[in-house]
C-alpha positions in Angstrom: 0.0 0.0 0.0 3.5 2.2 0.8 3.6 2.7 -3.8 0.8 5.8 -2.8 2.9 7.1 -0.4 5.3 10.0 -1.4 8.3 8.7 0.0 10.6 11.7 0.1 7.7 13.8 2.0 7.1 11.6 5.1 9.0 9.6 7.8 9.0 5.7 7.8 6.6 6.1 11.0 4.0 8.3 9.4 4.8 6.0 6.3 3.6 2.7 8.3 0.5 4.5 9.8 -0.7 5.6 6.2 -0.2 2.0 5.1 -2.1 0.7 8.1 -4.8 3.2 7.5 -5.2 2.0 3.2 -5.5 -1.4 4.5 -8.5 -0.5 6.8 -10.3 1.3 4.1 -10.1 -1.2 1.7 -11.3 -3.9 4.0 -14.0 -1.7 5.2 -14.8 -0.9 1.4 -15.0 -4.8 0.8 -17.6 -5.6 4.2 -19.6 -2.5 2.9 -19.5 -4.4 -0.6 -20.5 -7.4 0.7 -23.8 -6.2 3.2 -25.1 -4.4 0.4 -25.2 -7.7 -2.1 -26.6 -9.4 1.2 -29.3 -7.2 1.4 -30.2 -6.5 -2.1 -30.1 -10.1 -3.1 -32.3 -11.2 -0.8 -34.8 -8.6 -1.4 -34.5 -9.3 -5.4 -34.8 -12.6 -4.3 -37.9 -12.2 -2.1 -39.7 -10.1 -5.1 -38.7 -12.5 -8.1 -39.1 -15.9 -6.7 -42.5 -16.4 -8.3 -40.6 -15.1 -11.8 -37.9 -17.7 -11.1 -40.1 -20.3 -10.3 -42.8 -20.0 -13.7 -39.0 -19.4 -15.3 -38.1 -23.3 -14.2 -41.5 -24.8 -14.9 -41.2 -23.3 -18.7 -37.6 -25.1 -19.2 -38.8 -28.2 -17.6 -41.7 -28.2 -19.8 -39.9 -27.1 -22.8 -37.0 -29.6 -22.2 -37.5 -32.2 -19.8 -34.3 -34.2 -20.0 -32.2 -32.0 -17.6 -33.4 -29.9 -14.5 -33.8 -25.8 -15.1 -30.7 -25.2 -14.0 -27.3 -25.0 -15.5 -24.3 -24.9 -13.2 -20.8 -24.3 -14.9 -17.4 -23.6 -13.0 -15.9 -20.2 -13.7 -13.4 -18.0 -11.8 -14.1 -15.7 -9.6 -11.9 -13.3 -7.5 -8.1 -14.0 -6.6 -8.8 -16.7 -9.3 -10.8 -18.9 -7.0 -12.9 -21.6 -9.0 -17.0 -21.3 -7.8 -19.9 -23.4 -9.2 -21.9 -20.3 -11.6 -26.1 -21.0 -11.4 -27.6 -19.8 -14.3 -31.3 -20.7 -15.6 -30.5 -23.7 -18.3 -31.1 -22.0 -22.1 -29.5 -25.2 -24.1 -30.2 -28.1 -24.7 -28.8 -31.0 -21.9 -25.0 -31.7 -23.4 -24.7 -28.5 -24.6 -20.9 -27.8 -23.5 -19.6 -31.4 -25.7 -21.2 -29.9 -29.1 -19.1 -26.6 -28.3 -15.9 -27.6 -29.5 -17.1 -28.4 -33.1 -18.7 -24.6 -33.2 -15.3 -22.9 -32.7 -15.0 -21.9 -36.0 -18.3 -20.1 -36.0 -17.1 -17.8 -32.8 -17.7 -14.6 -33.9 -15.7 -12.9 -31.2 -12.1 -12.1 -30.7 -9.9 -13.4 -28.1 -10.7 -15.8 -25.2 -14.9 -15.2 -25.3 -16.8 -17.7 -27.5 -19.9 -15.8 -29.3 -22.4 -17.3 -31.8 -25.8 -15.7 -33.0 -27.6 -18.3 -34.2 -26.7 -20.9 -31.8 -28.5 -24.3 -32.6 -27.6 -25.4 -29.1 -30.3 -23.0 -27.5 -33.8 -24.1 -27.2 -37.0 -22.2 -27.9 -37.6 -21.1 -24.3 -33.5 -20.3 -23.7 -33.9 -17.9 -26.8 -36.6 -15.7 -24.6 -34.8 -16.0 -21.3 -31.6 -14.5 -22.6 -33.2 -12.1 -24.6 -34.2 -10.3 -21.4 -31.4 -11.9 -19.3 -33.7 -13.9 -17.1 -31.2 -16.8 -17.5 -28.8 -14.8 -15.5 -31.5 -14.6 -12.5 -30.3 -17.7 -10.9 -27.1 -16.3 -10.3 -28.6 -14.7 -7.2 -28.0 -17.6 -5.4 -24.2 -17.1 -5.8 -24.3 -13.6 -4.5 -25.8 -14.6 -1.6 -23.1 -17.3 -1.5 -20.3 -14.5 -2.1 -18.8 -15.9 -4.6 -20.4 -12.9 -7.0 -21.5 -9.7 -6.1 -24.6 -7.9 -7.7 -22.3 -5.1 -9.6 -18.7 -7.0 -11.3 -17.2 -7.8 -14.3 -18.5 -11.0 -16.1 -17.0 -14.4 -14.1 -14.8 -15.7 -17.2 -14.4 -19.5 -17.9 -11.4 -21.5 -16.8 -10.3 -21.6 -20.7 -10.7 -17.5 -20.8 -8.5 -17.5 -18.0 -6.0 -19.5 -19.5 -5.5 -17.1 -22.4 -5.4 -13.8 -20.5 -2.9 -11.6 -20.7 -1.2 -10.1 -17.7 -3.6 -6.6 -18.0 -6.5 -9.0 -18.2 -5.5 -10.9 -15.2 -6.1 -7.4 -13.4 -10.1 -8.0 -13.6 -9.9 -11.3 -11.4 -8.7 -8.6 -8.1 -12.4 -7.6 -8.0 -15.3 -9.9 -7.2 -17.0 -10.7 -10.0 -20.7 -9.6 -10.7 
């Protein structure tokens, strides 16, 4: 915390009490961070259970050979690995067809992109048009592994390709 420090204007003690003092803002920055996903989340949570819960009955219906839910590991802050919820848009097995539609990634870099994906079922179409897949992922703020404002959690295979000023985005909890 010292590098903020102009060294040639203060005294090693004055130094080490500026430190101290960084280091007690930020970790009162990240319990301030952390109360407000805990109490926003389980309001949105409260108010959109009934959402969520029509949400699952229309995959299950539209899809019955997996449950509504899609958990995938991604990487969240300090690099740990966390289980990601998300409301299931494709169809079950999904992730082994993914390899063959490489060549169709219309993104650059690590993310893979496709418009017309034929992976994604009729109902996933709607859900991610107005992001209600992403709903589920409520469950992992409350868990703290994401918080409700963040960058996007990147996959294990994103990570991989990062470069070292890419890196920089796992420091922050993702959202």
């Amino acid at each position: 915390m010292t590098r903020y420090i102009e060294h040639e204007k203060v005294d090693a003690r004055t130094q080490a009490k500026l430190a101290k003092l960084l280091e007690k803002s930020f970790s009162r920055y990240w319990r301030q961070k952390r109360a407000f996903d805990l109490v926003f989340a389980t309001i949105g949570l409260i108010i959109l259970s009934p959402l969520m819960i029509v949400t699952a009955l229309a995959i299950c219906i539209d899809d019955p050979s997996a449950g509504p839910f899609y958990k995938q590991i991604r990487i969240g802050r300090h690099g740990r690995e966390f289980y990601m919820y998300k409301f299931r848009t494709m169809y079950a097995d999904a992730d082994k067809c993914r390899n063959e539609l490489d060549v169709k990634n219309e993104m650059d870099g690590p993310v893979f992109k496709m418009k017309n994906d034929p992976r994604i079922t009729r109902v996933g179409r709607i859900l991610r048009k107005v992001s209600i897949d992403e709903l589920a992922q409520i469950f992992n703020v409350l868990k703290g592994d994401m918080s409700l404002v963040g960058p996007r959690p990147p996959l294990p295979r994103e990570v991989e390709k990062y470069t070292d000023y890419q890196k920089l985005r796992l420091i922050v909890t993702p959202g």
